[in-house]
N, C-alpha and C positions, 0 to 999 in steps of 0.2 A: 684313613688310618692315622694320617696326622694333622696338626696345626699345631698355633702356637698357646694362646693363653691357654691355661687349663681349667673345665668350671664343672662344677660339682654338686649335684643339688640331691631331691630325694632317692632312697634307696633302700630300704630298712630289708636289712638281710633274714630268710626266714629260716623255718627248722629244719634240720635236716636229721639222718639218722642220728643215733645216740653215742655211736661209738665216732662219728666224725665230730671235733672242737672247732668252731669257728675262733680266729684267731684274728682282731685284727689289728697290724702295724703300719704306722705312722712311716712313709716315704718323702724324701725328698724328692724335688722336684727335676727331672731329667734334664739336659744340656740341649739335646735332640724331643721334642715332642711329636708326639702322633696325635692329631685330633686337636678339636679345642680343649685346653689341659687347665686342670684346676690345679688352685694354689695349693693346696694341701692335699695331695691323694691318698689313700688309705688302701689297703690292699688285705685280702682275709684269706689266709693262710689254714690248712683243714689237715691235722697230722694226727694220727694215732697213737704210735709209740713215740714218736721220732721226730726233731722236726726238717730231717733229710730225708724222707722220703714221701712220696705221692700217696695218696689214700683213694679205695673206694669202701663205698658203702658195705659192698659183700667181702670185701677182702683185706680192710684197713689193720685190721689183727696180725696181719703174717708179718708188715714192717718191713718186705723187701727195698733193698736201697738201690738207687739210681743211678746208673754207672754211665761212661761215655764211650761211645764205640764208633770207630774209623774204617773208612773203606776204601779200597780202590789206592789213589794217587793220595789219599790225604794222610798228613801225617799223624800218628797216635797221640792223643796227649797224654800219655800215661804209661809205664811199660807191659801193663796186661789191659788193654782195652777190654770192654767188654763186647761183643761179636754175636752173631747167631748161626745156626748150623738149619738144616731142610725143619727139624722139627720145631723150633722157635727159642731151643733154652735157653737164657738168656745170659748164663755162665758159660756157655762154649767160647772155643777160640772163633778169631773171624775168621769168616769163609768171604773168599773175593766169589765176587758172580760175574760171568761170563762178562764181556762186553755191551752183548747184547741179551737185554732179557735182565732176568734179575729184579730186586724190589722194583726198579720203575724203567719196563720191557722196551717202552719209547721214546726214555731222558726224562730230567727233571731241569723244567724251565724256571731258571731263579732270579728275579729282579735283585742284584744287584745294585741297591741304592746308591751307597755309600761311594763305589767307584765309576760310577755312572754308567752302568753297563746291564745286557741280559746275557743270562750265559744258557746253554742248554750242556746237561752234562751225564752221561751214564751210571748206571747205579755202581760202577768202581770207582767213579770220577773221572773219567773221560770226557776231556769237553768233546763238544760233537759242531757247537755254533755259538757265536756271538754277536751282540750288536752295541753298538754301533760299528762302523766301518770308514775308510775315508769316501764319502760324500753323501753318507747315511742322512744326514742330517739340511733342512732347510740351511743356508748361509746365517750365520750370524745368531746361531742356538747352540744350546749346550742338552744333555739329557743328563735326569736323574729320574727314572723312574721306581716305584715304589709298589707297582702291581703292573704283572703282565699276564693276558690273559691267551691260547690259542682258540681264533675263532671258527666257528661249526663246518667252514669252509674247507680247512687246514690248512691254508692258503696265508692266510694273514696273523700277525699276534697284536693282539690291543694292548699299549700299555697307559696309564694314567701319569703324567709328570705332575705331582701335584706342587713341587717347589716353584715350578714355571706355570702352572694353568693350565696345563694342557691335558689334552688327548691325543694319543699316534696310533694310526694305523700302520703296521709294518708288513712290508712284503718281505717275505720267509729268505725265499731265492735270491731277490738284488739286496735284500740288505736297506731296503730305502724306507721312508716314512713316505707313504703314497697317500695318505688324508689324514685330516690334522681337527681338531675341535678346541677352541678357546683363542685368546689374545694372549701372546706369549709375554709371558711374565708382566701382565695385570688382570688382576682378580676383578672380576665387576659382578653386576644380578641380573644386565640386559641382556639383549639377544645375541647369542656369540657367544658370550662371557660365563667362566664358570670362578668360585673361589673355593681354593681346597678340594680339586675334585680326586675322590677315591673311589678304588677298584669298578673301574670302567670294563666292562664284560663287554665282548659280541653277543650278538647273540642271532639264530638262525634266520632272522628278515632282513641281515642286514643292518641292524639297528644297533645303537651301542646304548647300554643301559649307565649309570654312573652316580654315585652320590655325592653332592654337592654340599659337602661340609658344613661350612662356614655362610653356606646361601640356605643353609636346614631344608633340602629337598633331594628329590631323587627323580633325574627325570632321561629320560628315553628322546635318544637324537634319531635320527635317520641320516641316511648318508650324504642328502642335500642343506646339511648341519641345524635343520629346523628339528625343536623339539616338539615331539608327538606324546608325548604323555608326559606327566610329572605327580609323582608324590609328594603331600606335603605343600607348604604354602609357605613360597618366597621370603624371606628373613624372618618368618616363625615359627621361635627356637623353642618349640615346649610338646612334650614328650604325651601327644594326645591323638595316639592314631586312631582312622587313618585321615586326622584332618590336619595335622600336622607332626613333624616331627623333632626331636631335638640333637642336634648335631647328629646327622646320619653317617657314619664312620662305611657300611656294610650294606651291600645291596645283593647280595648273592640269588640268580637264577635258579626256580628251581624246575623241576619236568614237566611240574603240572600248569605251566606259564605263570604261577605264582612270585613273591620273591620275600626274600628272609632280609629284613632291614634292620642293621644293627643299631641301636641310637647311643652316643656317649653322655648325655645329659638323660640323666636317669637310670643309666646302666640297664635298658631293656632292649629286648630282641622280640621284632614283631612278625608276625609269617600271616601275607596277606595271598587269598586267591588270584585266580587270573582275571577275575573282577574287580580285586580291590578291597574287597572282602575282609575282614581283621579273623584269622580261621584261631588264634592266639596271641596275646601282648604280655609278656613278663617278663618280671625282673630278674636277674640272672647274678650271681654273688660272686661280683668282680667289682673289680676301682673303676677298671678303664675297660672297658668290654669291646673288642676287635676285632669284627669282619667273620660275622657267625657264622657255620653251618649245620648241615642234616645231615645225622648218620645214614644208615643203611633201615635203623628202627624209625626214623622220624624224631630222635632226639638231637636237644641243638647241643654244637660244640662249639666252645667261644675258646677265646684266650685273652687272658689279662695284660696288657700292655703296663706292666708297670715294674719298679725297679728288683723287686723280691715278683716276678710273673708268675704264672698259671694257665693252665688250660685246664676246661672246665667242661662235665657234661650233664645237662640238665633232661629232664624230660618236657614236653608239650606245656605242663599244668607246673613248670618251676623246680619238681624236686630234684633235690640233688643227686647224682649216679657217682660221680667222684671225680676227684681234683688231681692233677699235676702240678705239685708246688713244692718242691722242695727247698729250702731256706739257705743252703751253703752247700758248698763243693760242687762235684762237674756236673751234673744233674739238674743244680739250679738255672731259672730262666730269667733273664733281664730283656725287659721288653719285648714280650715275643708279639708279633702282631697279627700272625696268622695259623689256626690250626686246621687242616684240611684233612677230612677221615679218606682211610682208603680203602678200598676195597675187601681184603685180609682185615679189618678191624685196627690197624696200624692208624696212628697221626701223625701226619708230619708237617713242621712247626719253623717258622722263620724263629729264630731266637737275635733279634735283631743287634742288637748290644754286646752278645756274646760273640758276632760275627762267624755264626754257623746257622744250619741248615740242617735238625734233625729229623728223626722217626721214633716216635715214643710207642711202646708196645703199655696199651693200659690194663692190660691182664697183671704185668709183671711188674708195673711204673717203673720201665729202664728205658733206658735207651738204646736200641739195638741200629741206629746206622747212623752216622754223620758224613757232612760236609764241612769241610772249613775247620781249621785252628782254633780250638777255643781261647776264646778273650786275644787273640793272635791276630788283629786283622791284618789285610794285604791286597795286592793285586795281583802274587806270581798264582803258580798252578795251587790246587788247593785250598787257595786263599779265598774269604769274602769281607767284606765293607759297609755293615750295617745291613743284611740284605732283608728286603722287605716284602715279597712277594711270592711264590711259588705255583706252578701249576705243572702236573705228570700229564706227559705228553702221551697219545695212542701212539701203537708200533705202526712204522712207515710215515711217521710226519717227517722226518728230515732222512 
């Protein structure tokens, strides 16, 4: 999801419906970067009436506008937040949800970048767990993680340090870092070594799957830290699966043992079988395109890592279903780097820069729950610090 220079090469944005306007605006370049980042990034913005509110294809006409809505312990940023009740509208006041149970029944595990921490927290905002702890950590390390994943075990959570090189395997109970992957705080291409690695998955053998940025591959460890498979070929940066790839940001697992690989140089999303297989390769109409996934129909959801953001849903074959981009006020996304569908049809969205942690309903393009103080960052209750990661926990993990 990140690194530092930014590069930017083909991407020719295609048509989409007649009532969606491709818009695109010239950004400056972030302070913080995700991925490798080009000099001049571009960002294409898709508004109907408006340029505050989110568009789809079957619904860009209505021009509903995008509100912010707090829950639980978090403070409102507005004095009529916007909320949801059992039936979804999206103008009700808020309703707190139990403790337990409620939009995410098992917590919502949020890497925490920015203050170097994981939190796990209840859909009122309840924290429930955190990490690190005192002795969490090897001697003589720091953490900043930027994806955490829980693995099929329940047992453990993967997270990716990508400022330090690393991989951690955490144990839930002691709070500890029990297996480790990389040379802490140096990047290399040899064995052991990763550079820029992001969203390091488990996954059920044991294995931890991970894309290696800035080394342009994606490769598969095993627990005795030997790599058993790899995507893509070692420092070639060029967006030509499946024999290479270009800056892979997104390696997301999917059921069919296949995996949906995001690439930053090209701006495409590739979904390879459990062969290896290319089942789809397309371009997808964002600047910065960030850690893809599959709905429920089989269409992918990205989001735009860029200063005016986006989330974005395409179909298999590229066309556009509609965008999450509103241009100003609470609504707007700056940097978000992960969009993850849920179950209910909800996505919920690190908004990295705005220092929250939402739930966008794309029926209505609002936002019916948050975490975190907008543009407010922190460390007390509440609060977040850049957070980069997210994963909803099953009921009875913690």
């Amino acid at each position: 999801m990140h690194a530092r220079p930014r590069r930017r090469t083909r991407g020719p944005l295609f048509a989409t419906s007649a009532i969606v306007i491709l818009t695109a605006t010239l950004l400056g370049a972030s302070a913080i970067a995700r991925g490798p980042l080009a000099s001049s990034p571009t960002t294409v913005a898709a508004t109907a009436t408006s340029d505050d509110i989110g568009t789809s294809v079957a619904d860009a006409a209505r021009g509903s506008t995008p509100g912010s809505a707090t829950l639980g312990s978090v403070a409102p940023d507005s004095p009529a937040p916007i909320g949801e009740q059992a039936g979804g509208s999206p103008s009700a006041p808020v309703v707190q949800a139990p403790a337990t149970g409620g939009r995410f029944p098992g917590g919502l595990l949020i890497a925490d970048r920015g203050n170097g921490r994981l939190l796990v927290v209840t859909s009122t905002g309840r924290p429930l767990w955190r990490f690190p702890t005192t002795g969490s950590l090897p001697p003589g390390q720091a953490f900043a993680a930027d994806d955490a994943f829980l693995a099929p075990d329940g047992k453990t959570i993967v997270a990716n340090d990508e400022s330090h090189n690393m991989i951690d395997r955490i144990d839930i109970v002691t709070r500890r870092v029990v297996w480790q992957y990389g040379h802490y705080g140096r990047p290399g291409r040899g064995p052991g070594y990763l550079n820029g690695p992001d969203d390091a998955y488990p996954l059920a053998n044991g294995d931890i799957v991970v894309a290696d940025i800035k080394n342009c591959r994606v490769i598969e460890i095993n627990a005795a830290k030997r790599i058993v498979h790899q995507w893509g070929r070692t420092g070639v940066c060029v967006d030509s699966a499946p024999y290479s790839y270009g800056s892979p940001n997104g390696d997301t697992p999917l059921p069919d043992g296949g995996l949906l690989i995001t690439e930053i140089h090209g701006s495409r999303v590739v979904r390879l079988s459990a062969t290896g297989k290319v089942i789809f390769d397309i371009h997808v109409p964002v600047a910065y395109p960030s850690d893809a996934h599959l709905d429920a129909q089989g269409n992918v959801i990205v989001a735009d890592y860029s200063t005016i953001g986006a989330v974005v849903a395409v179909t298999p074959h590229g066309r556009l279903l509609w965008r999450y981009a509103p241009r100003s006020g609470p609504g707007r996304l700056d940097h978000p780097s992960l969009a993850v569908p849920m179950p209910d049809g909800t996505i919920v969205v690190n908004d990295d820069f705005r220092a929250r942690v939402i739930v966008i309903d794309p029926k209505t393009m609002r936002i019916v729950w948050q975490y975190g103080r907008t543009d407010v960052p922190g460390r007390g209750p509440g609060r977040l610090f850049i957070p980069d990661g997210v994963d909803a926990l099953p009921v009875g993990t913690l």
